[in-house]
N, C-alpha and C positions, 0 to 999 in steps of 0.2 A: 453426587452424580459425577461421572467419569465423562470430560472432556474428549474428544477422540479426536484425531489430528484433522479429519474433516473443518470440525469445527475452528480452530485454530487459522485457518489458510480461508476458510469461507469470510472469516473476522477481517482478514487480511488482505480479501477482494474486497471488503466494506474500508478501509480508511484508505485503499486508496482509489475506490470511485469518490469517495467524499474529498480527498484533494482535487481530482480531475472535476469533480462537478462543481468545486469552487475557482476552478482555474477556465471555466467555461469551454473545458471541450468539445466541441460541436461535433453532431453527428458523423460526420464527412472524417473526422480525426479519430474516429472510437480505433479503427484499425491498428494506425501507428501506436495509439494507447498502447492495446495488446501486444503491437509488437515488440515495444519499450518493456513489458513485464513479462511477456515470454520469456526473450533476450537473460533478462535481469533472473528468471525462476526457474529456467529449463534446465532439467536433470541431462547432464552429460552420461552417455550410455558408456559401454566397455571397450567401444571403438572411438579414438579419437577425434574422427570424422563427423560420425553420427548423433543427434539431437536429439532426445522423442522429451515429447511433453510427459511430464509428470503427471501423476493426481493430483499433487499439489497444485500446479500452475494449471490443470483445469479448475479444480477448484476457486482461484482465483477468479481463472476468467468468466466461468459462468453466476459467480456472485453479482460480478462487476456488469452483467448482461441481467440480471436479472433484479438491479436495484436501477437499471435503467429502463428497463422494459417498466416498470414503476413509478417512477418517473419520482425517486427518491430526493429528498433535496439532499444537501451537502452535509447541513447543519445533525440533520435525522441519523445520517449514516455515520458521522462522526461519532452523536454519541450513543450509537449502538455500539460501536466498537469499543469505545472507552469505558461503557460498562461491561464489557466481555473481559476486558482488558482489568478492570480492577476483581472481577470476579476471580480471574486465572491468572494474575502475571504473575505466578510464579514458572510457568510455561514459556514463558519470554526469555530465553537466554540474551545474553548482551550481545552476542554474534547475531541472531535471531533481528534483533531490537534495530541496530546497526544495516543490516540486510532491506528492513521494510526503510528506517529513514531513508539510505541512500535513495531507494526508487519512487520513493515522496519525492525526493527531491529532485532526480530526473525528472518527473513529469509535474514539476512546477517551473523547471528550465527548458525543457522541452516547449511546452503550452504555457505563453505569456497570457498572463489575466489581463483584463483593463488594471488592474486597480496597482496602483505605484507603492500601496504598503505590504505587498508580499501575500503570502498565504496564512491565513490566520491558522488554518485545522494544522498545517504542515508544521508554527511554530510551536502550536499546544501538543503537536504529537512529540516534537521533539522531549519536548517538559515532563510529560508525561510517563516515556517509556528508558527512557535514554538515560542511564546513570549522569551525576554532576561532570563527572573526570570528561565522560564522556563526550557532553554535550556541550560544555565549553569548548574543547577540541573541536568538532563537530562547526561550530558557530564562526572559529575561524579561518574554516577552509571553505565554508559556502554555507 
């Protein structure tokens, strides 16, 4: 069965409303979410100036709108992903891998959790998708 990049980026609005819905974004912050992953996703057009949303970063945000609208828990969407994730990660380039940690990891420094041990999905995504060279790296810059 052929993956199509749909699927790839829809996976991709799943781990990170499951970091955001373990970092308890509240309603009122879904915006700046969005904006943090726009920012972080948006296709730069052939004008320096100009912005436009991809399909990809819609694809993200309407994942992320619609495991909300669901009222998905964290734990569910993680390991939806993670089985997406061991079905195709040969589809994960390490640039790719790199790209999603980073914005894990803004919107776990952006939206402080209560809870003082960190993001659990954020460190098992690390584990997970992040070569070792990688993720060592990775652990001591944040």
């Amino acid at each position: 069965m052929k993956t199509e990049n749909r699927d790839i980026f829809e996976q991709i609005g799943t781990i990170f409303y499951a970091i955001a819905a373990e970092q308890h974004v509240k309603p009122l912050e879904v915006a700046e979410l969005k904006m943090l992953i726009s920012r972080d996703w948006l296709s730069r057009s052939h004008e320096k100036t100009k912005s436009v949303v991809s399909d990809e970063t819609h694809f993200i945000l309407t994942t992320l709108d619609a495991l909300q609208g669901a009222e998905t828990t964290a734990r569910h969407a993680f390991d939806q992903f993670v089985r997406f994730y061991k079905l195709h990660s040969d589809l994960f380039s390490v640039e790719l891998a790199q790209r999603i940690v980073a914005t894990a990891t803004d919107i776990t420094r952006i939206f402080q959790a209560d809870s003082p041990l960190g993001n659990k999905s954020l460190v098992a995504l690390k584990a997970l998708i992040l070569p070792e060279n990688v993720r060592m790296h990775q652990d001591q810059i944040g």
